[in-house]
C-alpha positions in Angstrom: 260.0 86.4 81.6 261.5 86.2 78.0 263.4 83.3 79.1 260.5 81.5 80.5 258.2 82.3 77.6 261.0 80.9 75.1 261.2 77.8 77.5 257.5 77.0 77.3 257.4 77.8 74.1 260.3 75.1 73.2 259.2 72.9 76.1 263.0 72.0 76.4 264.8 71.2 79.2 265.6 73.8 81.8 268.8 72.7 83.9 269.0 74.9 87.5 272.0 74.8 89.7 271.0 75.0 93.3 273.3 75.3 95.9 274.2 71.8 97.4 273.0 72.7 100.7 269.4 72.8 99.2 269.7 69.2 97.9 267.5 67.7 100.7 264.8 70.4 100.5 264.3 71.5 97.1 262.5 68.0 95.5 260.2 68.7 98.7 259.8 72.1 97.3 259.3 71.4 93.5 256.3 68.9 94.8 254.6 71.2 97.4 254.5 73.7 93.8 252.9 70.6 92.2 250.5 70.8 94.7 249.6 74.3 94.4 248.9 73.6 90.8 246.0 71.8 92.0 245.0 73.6 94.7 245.4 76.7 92.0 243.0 75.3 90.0 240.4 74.3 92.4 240.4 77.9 93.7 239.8 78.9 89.9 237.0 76.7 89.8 235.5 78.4 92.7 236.6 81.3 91.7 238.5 81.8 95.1 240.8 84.9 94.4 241.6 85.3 97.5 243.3 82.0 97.9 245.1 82.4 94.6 246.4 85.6 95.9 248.1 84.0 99.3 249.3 80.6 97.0 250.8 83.4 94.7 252.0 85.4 97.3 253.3 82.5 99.2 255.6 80.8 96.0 256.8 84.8 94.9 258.2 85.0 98.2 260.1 81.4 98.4 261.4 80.6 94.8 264.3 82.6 94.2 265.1 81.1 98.2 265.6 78.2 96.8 267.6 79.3 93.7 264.6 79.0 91.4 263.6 82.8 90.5 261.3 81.5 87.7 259.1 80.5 90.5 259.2 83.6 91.9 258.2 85.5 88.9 255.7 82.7 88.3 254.1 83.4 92.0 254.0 87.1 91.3 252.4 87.1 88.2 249.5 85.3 89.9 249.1 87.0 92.9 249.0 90.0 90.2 246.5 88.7 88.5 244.0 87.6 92.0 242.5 91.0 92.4 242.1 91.6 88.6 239.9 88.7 88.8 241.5 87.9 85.7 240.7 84.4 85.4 241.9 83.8 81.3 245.7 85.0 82.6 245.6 82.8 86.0 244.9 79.9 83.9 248.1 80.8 81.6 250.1 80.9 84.9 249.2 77.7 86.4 249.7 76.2 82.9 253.4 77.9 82.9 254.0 76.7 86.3 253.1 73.2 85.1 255.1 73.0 82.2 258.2 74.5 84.0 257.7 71.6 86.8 257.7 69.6 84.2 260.9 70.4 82.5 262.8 71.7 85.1 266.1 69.8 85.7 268.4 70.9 88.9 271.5 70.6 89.4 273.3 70.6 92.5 276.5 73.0 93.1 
């Protein structure tokens, strides 16, 4: 998580390598997870926990498949966070989930 937090912080570029094999299905990936940030947020608004948990659940259980653990430990923090009802660190999540979106840069191996 230090990694990420330094990343955000710097809001630099973060180059992945992904296996080759992946290079069809991992740019379908990285915008389904763009999609969850809105459907994050709408669930927020309604204050919909229990969808936040499944998206959550759903994204710790797939990044690191995809050779992109930070989207795994992104996805776990927020299913964490669901039950807590703790909307204030949801909303950081989805913002680091944006902003790693955002500067993410893969590479294919």
């Amino acid at each position: 998580m230090t990694e990420l937090r330094t990343h955000l912080q710097d809001r630099q570029t973060l180059c992945v390598d992904v296996p080759s094999k992946l290079q069809r299905i991992v740019p379908i990936f990285l915008k389904n997870r763009q999609d969850d940030i809105h459907a994050l947020t709408s669930a927020l608004n309604r204050k919909d926990f229990a969808t936040i948990q499944s998206i959550g659940h759903k994204m710790k259980g797939s990044g690191a498949g995809y050779g992109l653990p930070y989207l795994t430990e992104i996805g776990g923090h927020i299913e964490k966070c669901a039950p807590e009802k703790n909307a204030e660190l949801i909303q950081y999540w989805i913002a680091a989930l944006s902003d790693y979106l955002q500067n993410v840069e893969i590479h294919f191996s």
